[in-house]
N, C-alpha and C positions, 0 to 999 in steps of 0.2 A: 738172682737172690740178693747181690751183692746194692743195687737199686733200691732196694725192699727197706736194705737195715741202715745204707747210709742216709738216705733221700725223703724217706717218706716214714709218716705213723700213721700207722692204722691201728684202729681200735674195730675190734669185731668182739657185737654182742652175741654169744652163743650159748646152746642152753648143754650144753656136755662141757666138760673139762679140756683146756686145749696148755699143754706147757710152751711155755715162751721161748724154751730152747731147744723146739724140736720144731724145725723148719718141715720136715717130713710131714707129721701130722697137722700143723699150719695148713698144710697145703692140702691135706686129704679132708679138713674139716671144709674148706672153701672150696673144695670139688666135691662135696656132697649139697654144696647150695646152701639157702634158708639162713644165709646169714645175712647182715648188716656191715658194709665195710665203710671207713670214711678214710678220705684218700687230701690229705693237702696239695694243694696245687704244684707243681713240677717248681723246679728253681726259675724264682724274676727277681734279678739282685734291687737290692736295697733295702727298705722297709717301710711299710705304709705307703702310702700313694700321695700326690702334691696335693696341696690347701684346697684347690679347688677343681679335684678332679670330677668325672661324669660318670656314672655307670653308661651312660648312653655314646660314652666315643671313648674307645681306647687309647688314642693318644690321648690323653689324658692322665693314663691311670698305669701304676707300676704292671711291666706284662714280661711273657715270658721271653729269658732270653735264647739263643740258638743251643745253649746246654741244656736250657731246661723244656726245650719242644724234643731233642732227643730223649729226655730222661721221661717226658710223656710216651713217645714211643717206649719206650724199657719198661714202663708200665702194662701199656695195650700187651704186648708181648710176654710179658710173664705171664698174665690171661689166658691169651690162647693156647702158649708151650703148655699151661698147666691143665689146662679144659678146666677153667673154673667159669661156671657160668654165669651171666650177667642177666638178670631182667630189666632193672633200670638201672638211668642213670642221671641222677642229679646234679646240679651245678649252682653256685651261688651267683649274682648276678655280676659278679668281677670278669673282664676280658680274661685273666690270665686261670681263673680256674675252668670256662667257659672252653678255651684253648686246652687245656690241659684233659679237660675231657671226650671236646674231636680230637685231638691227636690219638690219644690212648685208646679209643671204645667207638671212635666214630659216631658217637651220637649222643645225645643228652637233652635234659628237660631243665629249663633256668628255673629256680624255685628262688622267693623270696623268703629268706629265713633269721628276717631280722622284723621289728614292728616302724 
């Protein structure tokens, strides 16, 4: 839980009421499914990526560090602890959320969500 509130925001569109201080129902409404969760990339220090980085080769481009491939795992695993079920899983074309979501869910679809 503790993963949840320091590391990450999630925005989940739901169509019932869910209070923001009740971790309990949080987690009974995301184990009922049929939601939308969006999940920020695990910790890669610094910010932004260099002048002329690549979507195409990760060195290049700011990535996760060894905190933040555990904190992907703490992610995959709040999941499963919770049986909250996944259909897909999407990824922006950056190494470090690409990473972020094999480590946590073991799989993902690279979407391009920018023009």
């Amino acid at each position: 839980m503790k993963i949840i509130k320091l590391y990450l925001t999630i925005f989940i569109l739901i169509t019932s009421v869910v209070k923001a201080d009740s971790n309990d129902n949080l987690i009974e409404e995301l184990h009922n499914g049929g939601k939308l969760i969006f999940i920020r990339h695990a910790y890669a220090p610094g910010g932004g990526d260099p002048v002329n980085f690549d979507l195409n080769h990760c060195n290049t481009q700011r990535n996760l560090s060894v905190r933040g491939k555990e904190q992907a795992k703490k992610i995959g695993n709040f999941f499963i602890k919770n049986n909250i079920p996944i259909d897909k899983i999407y990824s922006s074309q950056w190494c470090r959320c690409k990473d972020t979501s094999l480590i946590a869910f073991n799989k993902f679809e690279t979407k391009k969500f920018y023009n």
